[in-house]
PQR file of N, CA, C, O and H, with PARSE charges and radii, in Angstrom:
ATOM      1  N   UNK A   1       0.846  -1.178   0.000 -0.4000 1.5000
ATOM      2  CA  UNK A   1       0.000   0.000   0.000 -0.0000 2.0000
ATOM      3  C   UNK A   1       0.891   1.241   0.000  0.5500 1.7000
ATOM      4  O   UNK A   1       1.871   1.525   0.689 -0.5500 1.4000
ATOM      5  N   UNK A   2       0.318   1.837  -0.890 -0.4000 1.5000
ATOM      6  CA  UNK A   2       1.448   3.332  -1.222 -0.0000 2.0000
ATOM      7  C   UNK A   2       1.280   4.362   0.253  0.5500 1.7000
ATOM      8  O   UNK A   2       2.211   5.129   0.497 -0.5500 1.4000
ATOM      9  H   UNK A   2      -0.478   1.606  -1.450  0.4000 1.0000
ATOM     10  N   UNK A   3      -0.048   4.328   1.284 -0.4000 1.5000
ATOM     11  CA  UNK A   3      -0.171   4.832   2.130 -0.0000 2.0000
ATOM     12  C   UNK A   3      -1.064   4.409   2.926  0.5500 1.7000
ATOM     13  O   UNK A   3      -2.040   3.808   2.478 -0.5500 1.4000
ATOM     14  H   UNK A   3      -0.805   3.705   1.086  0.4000 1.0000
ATOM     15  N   UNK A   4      -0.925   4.612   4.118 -0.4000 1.5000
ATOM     16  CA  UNK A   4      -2.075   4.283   5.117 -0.0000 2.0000
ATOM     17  C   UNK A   4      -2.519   5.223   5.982  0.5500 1.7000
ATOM     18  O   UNK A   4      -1.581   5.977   6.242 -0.5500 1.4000
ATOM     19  H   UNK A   4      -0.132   5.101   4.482  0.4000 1.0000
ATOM     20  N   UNK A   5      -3.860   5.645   6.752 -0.4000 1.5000
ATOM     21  CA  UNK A   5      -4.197   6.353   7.937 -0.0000 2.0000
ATOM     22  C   UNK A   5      -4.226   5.503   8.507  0.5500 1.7000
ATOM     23  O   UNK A   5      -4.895   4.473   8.577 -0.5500 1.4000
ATOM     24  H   UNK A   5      -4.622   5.032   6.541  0.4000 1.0000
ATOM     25  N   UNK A   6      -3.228   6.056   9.097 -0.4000 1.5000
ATOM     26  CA  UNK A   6      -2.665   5.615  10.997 -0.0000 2.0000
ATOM     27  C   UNK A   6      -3.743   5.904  11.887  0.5500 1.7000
ATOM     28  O   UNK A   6      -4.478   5.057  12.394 -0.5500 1.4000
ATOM     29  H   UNK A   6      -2.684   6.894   9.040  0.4000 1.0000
ATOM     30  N   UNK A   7      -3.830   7.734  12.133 -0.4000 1.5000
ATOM     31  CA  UNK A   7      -4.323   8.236  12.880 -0.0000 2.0000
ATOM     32  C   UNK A   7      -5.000   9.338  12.250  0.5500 1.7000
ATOM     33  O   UNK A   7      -4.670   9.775  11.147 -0.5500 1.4000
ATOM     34  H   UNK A   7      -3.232   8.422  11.721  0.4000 1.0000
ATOM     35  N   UNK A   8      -6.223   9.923  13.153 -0.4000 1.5000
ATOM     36  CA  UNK A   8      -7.170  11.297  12.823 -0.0000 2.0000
ATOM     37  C   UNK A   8      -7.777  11.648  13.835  0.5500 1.7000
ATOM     38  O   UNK A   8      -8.533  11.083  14.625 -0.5500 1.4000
ATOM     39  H   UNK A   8      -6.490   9.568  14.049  0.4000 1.0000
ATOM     40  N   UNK A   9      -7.280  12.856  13.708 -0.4000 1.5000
ATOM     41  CA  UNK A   9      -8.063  13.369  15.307 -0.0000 2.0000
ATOM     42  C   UNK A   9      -8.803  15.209  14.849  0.5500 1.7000
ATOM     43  O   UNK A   9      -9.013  15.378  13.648 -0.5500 1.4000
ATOM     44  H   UNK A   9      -6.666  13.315  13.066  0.4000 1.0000
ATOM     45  N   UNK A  10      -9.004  15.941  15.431 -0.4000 1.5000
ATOM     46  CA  UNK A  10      -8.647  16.901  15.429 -0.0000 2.0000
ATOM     47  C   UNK A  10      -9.363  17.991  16.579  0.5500 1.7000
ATOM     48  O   UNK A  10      -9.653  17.508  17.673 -0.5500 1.4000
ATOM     49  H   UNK A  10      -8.834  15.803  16.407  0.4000 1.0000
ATOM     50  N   UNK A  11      -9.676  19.605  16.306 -0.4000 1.5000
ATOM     51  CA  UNK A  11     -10.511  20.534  16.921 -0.0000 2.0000
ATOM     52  C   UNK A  11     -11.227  21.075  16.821  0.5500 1.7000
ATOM     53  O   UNK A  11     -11.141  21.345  15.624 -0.5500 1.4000
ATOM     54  H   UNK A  11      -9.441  19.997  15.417  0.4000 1.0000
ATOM     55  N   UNK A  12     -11.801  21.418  17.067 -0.4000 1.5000
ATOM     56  CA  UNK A  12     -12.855  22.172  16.349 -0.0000 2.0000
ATOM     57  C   UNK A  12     -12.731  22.986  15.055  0.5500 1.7000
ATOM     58  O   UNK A  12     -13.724  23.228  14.370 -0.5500 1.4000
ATOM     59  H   UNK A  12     -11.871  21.199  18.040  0.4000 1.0000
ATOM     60  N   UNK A  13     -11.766  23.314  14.800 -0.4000 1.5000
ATOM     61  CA  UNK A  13     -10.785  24.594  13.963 -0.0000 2.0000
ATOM     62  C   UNK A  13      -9.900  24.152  13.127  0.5500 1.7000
ATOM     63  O   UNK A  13      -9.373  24.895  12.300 -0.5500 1.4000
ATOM     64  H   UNK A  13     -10.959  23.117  15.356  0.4000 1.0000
ATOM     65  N   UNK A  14      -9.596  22.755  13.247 -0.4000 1.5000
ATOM     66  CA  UNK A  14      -8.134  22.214  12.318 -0.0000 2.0000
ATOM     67  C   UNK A  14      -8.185  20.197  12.650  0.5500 1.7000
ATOM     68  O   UNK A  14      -8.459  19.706  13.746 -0.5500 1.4000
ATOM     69  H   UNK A  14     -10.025  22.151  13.919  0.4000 1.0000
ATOM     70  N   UNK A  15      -7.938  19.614  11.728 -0.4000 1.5000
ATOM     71  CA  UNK A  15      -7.688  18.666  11.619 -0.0000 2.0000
ATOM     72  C   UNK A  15      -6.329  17.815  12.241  0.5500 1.7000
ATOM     73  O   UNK A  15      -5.331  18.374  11.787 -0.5500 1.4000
ATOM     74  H   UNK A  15      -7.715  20.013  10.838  0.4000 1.0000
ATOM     75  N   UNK A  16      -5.950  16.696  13.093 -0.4000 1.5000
ATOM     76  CA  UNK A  16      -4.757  16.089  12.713 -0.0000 2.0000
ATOM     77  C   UNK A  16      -4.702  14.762  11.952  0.5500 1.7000
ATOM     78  O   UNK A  16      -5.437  13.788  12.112 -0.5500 1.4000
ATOM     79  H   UNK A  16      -6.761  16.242  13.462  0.4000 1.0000
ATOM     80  N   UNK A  17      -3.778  14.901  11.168 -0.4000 1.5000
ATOM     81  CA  UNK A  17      -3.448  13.592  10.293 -0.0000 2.0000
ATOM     82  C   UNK A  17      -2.569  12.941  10.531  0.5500 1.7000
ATOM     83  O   UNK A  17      -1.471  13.496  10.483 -0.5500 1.4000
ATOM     84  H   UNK A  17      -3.181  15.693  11.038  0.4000 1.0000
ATOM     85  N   UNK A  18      -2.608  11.742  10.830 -0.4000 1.5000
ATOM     86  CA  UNK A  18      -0.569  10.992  10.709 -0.0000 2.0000
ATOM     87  C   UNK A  18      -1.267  10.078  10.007  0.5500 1.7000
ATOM     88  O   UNK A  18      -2.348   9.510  10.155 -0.5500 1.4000
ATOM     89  H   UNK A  18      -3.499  11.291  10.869  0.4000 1.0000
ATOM     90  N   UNK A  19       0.133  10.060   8.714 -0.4000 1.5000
ATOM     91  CA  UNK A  19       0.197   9.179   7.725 -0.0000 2.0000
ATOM     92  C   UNK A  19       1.337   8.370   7.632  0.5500 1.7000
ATOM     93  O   UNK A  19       2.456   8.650   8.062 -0.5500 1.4000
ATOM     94  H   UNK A  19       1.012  10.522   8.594  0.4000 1.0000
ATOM     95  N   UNK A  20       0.905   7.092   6.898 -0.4000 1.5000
ATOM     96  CA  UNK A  20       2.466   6.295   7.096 -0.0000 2.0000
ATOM     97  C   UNK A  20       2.322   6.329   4.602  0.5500 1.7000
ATOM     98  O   UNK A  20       1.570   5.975   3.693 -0.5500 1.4000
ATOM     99  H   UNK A  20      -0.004   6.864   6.548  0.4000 1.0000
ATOM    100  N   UNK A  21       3.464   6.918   4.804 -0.4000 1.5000
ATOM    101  CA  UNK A  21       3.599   7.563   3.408 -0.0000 2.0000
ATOM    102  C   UNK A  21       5.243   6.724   2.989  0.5500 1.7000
ATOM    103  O   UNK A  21       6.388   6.855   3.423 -0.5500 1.4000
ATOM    104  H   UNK A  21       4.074   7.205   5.542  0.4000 1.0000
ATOM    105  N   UNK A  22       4.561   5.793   1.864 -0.4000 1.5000
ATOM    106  CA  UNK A  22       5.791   5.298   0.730 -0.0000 2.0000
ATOM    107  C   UNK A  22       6.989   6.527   0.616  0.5500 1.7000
ATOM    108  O   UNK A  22       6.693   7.721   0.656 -0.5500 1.4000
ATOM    109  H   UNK A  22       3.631   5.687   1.511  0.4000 1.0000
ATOM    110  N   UNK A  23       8.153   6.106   0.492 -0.4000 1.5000
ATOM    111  CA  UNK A  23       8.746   7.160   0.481 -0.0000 2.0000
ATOM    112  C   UNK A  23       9.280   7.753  -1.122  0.5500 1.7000
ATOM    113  O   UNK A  23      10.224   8.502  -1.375 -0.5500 1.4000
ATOM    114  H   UNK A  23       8.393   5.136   0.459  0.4000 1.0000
ATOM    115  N   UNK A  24       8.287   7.104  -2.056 -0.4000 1.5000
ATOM    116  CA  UNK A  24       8.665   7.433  -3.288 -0.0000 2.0000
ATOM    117  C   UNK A  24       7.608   8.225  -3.809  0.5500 1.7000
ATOM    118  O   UNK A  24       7.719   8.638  -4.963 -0.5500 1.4000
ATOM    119  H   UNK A  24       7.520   6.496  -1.851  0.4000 1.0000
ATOM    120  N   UNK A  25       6.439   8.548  -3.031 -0.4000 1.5000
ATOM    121  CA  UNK A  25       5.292   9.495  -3.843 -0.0000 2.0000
ATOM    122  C   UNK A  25       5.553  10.983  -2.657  0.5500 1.7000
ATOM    123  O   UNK A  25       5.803  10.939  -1.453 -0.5500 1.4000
ATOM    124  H   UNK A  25       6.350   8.213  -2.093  0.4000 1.0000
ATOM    125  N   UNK A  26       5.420  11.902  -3.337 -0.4000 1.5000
ATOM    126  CA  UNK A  26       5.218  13.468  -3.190 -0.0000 2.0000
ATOM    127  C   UNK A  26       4.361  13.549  -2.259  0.5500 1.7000
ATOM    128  O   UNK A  26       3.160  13.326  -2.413 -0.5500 1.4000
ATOM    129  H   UNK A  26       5.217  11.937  -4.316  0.4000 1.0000
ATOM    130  N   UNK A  27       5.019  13.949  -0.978 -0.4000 1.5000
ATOM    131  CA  UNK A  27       4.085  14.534   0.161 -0.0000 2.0000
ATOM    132  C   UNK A  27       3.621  15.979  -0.120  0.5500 1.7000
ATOM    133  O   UNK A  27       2.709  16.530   0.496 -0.5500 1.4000
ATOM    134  H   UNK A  27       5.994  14.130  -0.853  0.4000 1.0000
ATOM    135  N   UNK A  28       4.442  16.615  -1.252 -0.4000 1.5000
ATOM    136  CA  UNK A  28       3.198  17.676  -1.741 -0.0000 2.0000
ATOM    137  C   UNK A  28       1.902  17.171  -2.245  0.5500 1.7000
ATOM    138  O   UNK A  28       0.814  17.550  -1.811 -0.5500 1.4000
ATOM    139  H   UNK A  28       5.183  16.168  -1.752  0.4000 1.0000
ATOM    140  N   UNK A  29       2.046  16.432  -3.040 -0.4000 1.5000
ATOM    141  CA  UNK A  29       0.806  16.673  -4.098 -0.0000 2.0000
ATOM    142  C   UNK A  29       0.029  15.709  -3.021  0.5500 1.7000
ATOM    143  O   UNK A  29      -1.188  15.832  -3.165 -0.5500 1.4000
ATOM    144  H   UNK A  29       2.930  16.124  -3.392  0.4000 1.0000
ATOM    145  N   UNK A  30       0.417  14.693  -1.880 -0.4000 1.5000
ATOM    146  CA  UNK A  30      -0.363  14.485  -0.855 -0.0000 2.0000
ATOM    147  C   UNK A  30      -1.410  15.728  -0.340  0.5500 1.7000
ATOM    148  O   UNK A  30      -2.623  15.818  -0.529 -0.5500 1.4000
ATOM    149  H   UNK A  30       1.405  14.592  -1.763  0.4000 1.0000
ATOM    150  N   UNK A  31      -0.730  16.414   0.194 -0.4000 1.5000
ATOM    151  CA  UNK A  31      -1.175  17.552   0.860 -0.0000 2.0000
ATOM    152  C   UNK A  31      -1.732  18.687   0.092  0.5500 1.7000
ATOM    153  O   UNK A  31      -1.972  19.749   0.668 -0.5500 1.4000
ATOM    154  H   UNK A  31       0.256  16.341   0.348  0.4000 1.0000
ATOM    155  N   UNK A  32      -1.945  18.534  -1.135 -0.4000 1.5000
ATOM    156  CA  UNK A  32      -2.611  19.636  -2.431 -0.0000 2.0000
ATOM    157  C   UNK A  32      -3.464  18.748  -2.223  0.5500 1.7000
ATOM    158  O   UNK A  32      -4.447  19.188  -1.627 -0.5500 1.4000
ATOM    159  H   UNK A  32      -1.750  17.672  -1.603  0.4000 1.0000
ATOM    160  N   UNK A  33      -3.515  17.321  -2.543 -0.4000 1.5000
ATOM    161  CA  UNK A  33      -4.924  16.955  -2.907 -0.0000 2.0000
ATOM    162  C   UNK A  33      -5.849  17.166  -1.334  0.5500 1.7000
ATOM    163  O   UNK A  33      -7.014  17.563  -1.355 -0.5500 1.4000
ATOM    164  H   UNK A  33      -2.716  16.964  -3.027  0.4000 1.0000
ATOM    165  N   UNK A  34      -5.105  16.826  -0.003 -0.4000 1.5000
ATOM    166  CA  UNK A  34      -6.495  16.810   0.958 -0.0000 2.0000
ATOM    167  C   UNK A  34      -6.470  18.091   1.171  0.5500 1.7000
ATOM    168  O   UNK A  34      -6.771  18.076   2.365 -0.5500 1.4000
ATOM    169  H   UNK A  34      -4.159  16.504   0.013  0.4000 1.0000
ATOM    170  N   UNK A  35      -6.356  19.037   0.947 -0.4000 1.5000
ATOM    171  CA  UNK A  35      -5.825  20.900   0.578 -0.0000 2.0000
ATOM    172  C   UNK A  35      -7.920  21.177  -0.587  0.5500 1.7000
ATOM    173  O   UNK A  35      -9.035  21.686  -0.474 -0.5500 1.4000
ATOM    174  H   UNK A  35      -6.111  19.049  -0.022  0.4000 1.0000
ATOM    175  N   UNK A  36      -7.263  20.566  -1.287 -0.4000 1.5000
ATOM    176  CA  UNK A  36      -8.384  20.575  -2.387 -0.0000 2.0000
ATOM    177  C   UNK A  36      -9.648  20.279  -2.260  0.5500 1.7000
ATOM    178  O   UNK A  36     -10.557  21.006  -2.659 -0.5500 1.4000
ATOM    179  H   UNK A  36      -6.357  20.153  -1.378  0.4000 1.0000
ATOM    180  N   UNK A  37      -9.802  19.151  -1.675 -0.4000 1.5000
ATOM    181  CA  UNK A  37     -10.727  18.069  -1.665 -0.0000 2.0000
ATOM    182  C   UNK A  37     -11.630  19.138  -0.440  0.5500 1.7000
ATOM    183  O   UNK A  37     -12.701  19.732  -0.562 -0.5500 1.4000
ATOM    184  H   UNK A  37      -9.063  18.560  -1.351  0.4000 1.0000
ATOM    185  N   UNK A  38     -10.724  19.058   0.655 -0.4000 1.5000
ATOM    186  CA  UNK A  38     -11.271  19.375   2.344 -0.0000 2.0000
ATOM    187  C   UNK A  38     -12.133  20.796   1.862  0.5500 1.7000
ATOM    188  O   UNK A  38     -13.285  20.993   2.250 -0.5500 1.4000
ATOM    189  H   UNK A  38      -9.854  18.575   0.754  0.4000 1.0000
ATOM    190  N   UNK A  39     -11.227  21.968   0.752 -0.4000 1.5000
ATOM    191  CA  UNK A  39     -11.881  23.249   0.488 -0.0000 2.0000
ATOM    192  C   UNK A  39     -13.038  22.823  -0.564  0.5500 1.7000
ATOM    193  O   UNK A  39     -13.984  23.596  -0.718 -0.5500 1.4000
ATOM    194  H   UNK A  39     -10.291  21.807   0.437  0.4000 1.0000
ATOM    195  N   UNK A  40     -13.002  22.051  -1.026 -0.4000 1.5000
ATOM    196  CA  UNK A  40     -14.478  21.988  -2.135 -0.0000 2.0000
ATOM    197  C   UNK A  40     -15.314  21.278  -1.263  0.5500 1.7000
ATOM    198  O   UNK A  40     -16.465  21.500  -1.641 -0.5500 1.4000
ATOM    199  H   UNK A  40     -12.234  21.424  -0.901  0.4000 1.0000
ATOM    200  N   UNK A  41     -15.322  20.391  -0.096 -0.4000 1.5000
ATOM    201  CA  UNK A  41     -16.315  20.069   0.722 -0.0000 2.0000
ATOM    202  C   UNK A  41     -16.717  21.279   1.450  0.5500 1.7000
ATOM    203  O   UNK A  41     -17.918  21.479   1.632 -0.5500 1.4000
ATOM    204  H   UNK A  41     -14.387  20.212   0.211  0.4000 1.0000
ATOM    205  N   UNK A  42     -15.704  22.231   1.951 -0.4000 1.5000
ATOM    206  CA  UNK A  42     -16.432  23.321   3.063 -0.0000 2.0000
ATOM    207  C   UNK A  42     -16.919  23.788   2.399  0.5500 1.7000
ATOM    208  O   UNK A  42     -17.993  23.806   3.001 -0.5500 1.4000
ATOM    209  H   UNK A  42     -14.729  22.068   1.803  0.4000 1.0000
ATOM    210  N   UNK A  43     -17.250  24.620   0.894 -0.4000 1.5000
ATOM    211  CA  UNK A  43     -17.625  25.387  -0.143 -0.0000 2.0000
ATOM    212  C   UNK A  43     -18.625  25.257  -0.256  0.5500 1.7000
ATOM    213  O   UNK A  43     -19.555  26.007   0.040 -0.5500 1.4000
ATOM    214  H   UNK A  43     -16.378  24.605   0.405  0.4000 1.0000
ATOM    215  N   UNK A  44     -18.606  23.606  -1.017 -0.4000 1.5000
ATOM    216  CA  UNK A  44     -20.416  23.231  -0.574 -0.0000 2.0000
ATOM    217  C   UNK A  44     -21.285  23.100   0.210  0.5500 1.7000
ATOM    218  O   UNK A  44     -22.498  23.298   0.137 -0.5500 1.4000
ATOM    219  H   UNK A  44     -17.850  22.997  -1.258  0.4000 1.0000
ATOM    220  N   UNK A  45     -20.337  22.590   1.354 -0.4000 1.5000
ATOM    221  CA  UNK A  45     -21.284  22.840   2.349 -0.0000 2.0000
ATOM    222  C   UNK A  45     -21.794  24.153   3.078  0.5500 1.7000
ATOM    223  O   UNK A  45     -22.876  24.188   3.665 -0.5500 1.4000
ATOM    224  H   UNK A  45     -19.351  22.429   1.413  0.4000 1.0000
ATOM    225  N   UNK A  46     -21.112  24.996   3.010 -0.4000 1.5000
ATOM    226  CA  UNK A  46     -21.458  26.692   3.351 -0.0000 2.0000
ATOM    227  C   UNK A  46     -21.450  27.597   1.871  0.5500 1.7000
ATOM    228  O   UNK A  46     -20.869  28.681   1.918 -0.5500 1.4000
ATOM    229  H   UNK A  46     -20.233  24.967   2.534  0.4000 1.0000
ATOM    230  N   UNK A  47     -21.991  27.237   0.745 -0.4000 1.5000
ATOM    231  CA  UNK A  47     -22.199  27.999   0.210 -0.0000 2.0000
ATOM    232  C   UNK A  47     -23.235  28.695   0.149  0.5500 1.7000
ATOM    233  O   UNK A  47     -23.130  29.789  -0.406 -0.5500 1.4000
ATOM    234  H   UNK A  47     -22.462  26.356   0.707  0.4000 1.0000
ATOM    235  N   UNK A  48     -24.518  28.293   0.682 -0.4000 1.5000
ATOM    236  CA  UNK A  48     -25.229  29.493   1.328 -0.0000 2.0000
ATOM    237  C   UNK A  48     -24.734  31.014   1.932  0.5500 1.7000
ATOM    238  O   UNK A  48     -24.983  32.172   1.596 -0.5500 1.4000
ATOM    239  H   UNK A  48     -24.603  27.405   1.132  0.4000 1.0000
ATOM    240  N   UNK A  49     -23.816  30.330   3.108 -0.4000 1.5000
ATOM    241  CA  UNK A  49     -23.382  31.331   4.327 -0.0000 2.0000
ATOM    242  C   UNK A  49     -22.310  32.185   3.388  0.5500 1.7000
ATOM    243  O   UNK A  49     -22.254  33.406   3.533 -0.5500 1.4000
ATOM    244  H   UNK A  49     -23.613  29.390   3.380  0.4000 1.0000
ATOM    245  N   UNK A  50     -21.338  31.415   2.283 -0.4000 1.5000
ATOM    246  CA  UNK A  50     -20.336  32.219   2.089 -0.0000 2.0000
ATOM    247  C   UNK A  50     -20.676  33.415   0.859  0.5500 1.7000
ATOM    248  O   UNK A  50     -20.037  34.410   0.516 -0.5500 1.4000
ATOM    249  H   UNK A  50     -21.384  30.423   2.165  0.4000 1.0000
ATOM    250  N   UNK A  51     -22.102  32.781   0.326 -0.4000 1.5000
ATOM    251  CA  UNK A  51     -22.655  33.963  -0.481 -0.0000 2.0000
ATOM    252  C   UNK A  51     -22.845  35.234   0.116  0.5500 1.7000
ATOM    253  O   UNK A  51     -22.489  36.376  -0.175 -0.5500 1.4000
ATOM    254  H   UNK A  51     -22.621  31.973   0.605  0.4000 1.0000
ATOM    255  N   UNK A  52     -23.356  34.837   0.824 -0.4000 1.5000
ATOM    256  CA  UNK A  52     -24.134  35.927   1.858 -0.0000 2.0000
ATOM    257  C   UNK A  52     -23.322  37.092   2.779  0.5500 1.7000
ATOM    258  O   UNK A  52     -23.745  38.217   3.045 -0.5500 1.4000
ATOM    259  H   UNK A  52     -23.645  33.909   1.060  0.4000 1.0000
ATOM    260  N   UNK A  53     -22.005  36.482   3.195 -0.4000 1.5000
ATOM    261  CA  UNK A  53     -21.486  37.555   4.082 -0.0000 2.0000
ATOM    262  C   UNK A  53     -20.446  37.700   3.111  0.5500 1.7000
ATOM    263  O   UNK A  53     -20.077  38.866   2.967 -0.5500 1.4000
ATOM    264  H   UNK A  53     -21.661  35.568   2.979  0.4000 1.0000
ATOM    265  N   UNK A  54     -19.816  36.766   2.341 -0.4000 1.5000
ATOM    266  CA  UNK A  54     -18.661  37.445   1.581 -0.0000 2.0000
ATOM    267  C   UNK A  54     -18.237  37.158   0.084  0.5500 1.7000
ATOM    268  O   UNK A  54     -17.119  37.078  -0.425 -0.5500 1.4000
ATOM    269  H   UNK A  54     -20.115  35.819   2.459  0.4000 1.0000
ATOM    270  N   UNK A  55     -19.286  37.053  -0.357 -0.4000 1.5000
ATOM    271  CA  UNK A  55     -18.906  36.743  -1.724 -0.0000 2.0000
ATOM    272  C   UNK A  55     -18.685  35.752  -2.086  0.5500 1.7000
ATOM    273  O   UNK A  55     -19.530  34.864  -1.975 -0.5500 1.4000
ATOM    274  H   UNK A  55     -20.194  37.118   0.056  0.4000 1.0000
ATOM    275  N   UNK A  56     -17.429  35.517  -2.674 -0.4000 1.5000
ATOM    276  CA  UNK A  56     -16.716  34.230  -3.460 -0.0000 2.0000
ATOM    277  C   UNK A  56     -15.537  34.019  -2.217  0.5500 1.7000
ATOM    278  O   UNK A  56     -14.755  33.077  -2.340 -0.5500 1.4000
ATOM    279  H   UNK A  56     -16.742  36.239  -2.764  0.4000 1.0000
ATOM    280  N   UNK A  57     -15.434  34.917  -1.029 -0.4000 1.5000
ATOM    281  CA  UNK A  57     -13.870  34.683  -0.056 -0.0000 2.0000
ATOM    282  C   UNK A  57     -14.306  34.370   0.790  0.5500 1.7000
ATOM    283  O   UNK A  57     -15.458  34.752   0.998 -0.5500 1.4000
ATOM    284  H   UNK A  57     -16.069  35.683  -0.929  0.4000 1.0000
ATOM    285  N   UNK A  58     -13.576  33.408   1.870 -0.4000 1.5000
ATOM    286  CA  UNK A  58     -13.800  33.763   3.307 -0.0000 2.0000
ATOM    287  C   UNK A  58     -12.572  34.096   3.552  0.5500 1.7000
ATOM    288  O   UNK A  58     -11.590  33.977   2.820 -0.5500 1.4000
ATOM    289  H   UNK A  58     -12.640  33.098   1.702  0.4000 1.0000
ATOM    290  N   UNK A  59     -12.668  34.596   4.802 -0.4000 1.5000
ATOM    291  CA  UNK A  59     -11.649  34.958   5.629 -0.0000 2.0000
ATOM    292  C   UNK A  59     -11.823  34.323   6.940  0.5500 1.7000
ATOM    293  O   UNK A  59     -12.830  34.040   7.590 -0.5500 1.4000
ATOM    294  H   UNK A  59     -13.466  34.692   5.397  0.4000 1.0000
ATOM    295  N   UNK A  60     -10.529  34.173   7.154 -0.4000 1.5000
ATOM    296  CA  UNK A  60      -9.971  33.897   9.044 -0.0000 2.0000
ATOM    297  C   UNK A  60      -9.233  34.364  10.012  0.5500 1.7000
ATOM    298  O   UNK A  60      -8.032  34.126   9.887 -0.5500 1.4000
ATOM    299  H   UNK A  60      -9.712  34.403   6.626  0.4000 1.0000
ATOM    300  N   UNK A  61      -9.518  34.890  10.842 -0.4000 1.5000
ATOM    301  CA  UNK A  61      -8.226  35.593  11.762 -0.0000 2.0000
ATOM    302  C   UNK A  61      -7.364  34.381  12.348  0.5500 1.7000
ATOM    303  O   UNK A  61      -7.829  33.247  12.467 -0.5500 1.4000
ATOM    304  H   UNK A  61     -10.494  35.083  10.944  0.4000 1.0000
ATOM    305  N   UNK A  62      -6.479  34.620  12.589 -0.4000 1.5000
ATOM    306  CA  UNK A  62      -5.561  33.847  12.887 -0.0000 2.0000
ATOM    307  C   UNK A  62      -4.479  34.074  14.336  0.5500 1.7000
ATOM    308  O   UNK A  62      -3.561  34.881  14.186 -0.5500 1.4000
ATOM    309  H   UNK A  62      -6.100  35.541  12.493  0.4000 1.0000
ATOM    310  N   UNK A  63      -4.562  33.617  15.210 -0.4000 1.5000
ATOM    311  CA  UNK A  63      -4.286  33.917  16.626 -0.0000 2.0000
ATOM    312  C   UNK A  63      -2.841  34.317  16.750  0.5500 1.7000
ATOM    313  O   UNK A  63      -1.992  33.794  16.027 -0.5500 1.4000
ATOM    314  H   UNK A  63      -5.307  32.962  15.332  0.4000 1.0000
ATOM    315  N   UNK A  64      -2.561  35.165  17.583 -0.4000 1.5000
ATOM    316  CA  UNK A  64      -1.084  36.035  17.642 -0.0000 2.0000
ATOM    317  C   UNK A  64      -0.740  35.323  18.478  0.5500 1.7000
ATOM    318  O   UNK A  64       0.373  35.461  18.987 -0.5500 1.4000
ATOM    319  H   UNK A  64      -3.250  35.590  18.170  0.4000 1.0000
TER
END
């Protein structure tokens, strides 16, 4: 198997992943695709909300 989930946890706010990853495939294009995938699920699923307060963007503040 080119990869496995080990583990998944996360917070309310952010996901954790541990992966056990072949060491011959691209942990970028790993991380573009669940990058991709994770933003076209939130999209659809709040595209109501994200019409409504902001257009085509959201935004996030991000803690100092």
């Amino acid at each position: 198997m080119a990869l496995q989930l080990v583990e998944f946890g996360g917070e309310p706010d952010r996901v954790h992943v541990l992966i056990d990853i072949h060491p011959a495939l691209d942990i970028s294009v790993l991380i573009n695709n669940l990058k991709t995938a994770s933003a076209r699920r939130a999209r659809n699923r709040f595209a109501d909300h994200l019409r409504r307060s902001t257009g085509s963007h959201c935004f996030a503040a991000a803690p100092i």
